[in-house]
C-alpha positions, -999 to 999 in steps of 0.1 A, spaced: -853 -259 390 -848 -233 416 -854 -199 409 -847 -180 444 -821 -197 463 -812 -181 496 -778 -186 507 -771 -180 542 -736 -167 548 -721 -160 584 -681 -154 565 -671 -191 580 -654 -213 559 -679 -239 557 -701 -208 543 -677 -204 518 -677 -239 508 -709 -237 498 -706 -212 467 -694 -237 442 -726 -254 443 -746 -225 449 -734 -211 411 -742 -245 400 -781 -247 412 -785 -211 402 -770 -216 368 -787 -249 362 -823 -231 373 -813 -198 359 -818 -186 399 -814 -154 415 -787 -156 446 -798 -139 477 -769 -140 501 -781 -134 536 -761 -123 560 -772 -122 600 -748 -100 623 -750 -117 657 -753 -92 682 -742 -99 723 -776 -99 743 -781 -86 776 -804 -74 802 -800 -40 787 -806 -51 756 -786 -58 720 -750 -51 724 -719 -52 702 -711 -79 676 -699 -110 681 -673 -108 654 -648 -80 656 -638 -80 617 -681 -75 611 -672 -48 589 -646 -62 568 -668 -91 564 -693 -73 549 -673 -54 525 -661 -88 513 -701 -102 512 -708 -66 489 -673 -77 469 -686 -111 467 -723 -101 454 -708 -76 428 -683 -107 413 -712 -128 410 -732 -100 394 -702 -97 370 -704 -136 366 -738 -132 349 -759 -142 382 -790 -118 394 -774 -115 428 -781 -96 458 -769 -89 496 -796 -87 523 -775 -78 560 -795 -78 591 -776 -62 621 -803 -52 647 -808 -90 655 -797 -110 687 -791 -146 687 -814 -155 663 -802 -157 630 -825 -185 616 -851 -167 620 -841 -142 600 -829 -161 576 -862 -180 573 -876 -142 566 -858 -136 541 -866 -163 521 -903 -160 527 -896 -124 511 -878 -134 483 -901 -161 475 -873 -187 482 -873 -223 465 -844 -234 487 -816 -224 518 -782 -231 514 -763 -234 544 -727 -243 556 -726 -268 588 -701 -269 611 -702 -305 616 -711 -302 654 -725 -331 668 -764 -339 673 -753 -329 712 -730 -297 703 -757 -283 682 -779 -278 705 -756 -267 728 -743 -244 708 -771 -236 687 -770 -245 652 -783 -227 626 -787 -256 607 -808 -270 627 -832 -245 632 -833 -236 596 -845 -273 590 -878 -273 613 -887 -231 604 -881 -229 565 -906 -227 546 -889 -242 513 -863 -271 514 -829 -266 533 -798 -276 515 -769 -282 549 -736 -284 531 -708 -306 551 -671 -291 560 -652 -304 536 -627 -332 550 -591 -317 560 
């Protein structure tokens, strides 16, 4: 059924959470993975600064390790990283899939509240009004 699914991956757990039934739809639709990965970047008046996360590099050497193991799995799997963006990550996202020809998003929330999201700015969200193909938001799983 879905032959380019996007999965949008910022290393959280809820992102992680996600995989199980991103194998699933790509194996049921014989898809192609793209896992997307957005480094948020501090914005200022002078511009793009550092990265938000201080382990950015060892999370993208596990997103690589991750693409390779799914490669391995028998998936057509690739890694798109964006670091020259700001804090704007949906939009890039959405980019991606409109390059890769995307039949759906996968994305992890992080169960903020309608309030918290915008507050904080949920990916989520945004994804669902700017995507171009339907937007698959998977829950955190219940602790």
């Amino acid at each position: 059924m879905f032959k380019s699914i996007v999965w949008a991956n910022d290393g959280s757990e809820v992102a992680q959470q996600a995989l199980p039934l991103v194998k699933q739809l790509a194996r049921e639709g014989d898809g192609a993975i793209t896992i997307v990965h957005v480094v948020e970047r501090v914005e200022g008046a002078g511009g793009i600064g550092p990265t938000r996360r201080v382990d950015e590099p060892q999370l993208q050497r596990q997103l690589e390790r991750l693409t390779a193991e799914l490669e391995q799995e028998g998936f057509a799997a690739s890694l798109y990283i964006n670091g020259d963006v700001g804090v704007r990550p949906a939009h890039e996202i959405v980019a991606t899939a409109r390059q890769r020809n995307a039949d759906l998003i996968v994305v992890g929330s992080q169960g903020h509240t309608m309030i918290g999201g915008l507050l904080l700015g949920s990916v989520a969200y945004r994804l669902l009004h700017l995507a171009p193909c339907p937007v698959l938001v998977v829950p955190p799983t219940p602790k």
